[in-house]
C-alpha positions in Angstrom: 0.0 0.0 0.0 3.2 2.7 1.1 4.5 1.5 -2.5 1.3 2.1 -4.0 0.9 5.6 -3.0 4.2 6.3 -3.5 4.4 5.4 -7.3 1.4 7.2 -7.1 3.1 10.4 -5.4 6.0 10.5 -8.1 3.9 10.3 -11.0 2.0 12.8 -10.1 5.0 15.1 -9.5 6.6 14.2 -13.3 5.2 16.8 -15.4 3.0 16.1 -18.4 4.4 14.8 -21.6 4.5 17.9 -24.3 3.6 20.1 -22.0 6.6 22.9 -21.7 7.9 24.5 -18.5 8.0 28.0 -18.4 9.9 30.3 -16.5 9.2 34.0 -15.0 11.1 35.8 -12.5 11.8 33.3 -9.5 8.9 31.2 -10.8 9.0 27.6 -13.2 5.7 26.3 -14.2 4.0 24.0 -16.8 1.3 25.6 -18.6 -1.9 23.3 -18.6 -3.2 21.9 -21.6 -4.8 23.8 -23.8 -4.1 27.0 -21.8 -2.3 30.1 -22.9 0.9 32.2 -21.6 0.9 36.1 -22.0 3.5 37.2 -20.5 4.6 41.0 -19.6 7.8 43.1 -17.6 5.9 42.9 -14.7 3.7 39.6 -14.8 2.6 36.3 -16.5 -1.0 35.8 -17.6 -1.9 32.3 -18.0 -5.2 32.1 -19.2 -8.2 30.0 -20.8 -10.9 31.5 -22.8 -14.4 29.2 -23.6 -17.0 31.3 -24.8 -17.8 33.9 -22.9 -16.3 31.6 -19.4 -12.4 32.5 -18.6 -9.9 31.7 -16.1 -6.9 34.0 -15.7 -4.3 33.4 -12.9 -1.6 35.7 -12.5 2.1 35.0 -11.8 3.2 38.3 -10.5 7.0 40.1 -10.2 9.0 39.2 -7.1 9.5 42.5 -4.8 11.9 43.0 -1.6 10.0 43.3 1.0 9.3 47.1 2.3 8.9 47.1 5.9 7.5 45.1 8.9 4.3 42.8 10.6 4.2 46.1 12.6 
């Protein structure tokens, strides 16, 4: 069973055949299939477009940090 879900663990960590790893800032991803990248200076767009349904998520510029929790 430990085997089992380890197998299970790895495969789900191998990224998807044809699918190409993209890189942005500090940031490496694999774009889903059948999504698109749009990338700018400041940000990455990955997005999916059905009709009038979309999905954007945002991969945003790493910034130093400008203060404190205080």
């Amino acid at each position: 069973m430990k085997i089992g879900i380890a197998a299970l663990l790895l495969l789900a960590a191998l990224p998807v055949a044809g699918q190409p790893r993209a890189s942005f800032n500090l940031f490496t991803f694999t774009t889903p299939k059948g999504w698109t990248i749009e990338k700018n200076v400041d940000y990455v767009v990955v997005k999916k477009e059905n009709g009038i349904k979309y999905c954007n998520s945002f991969i945003i510029k790493a910034r130093v940090s400008s203060g404190n929790a205080q």
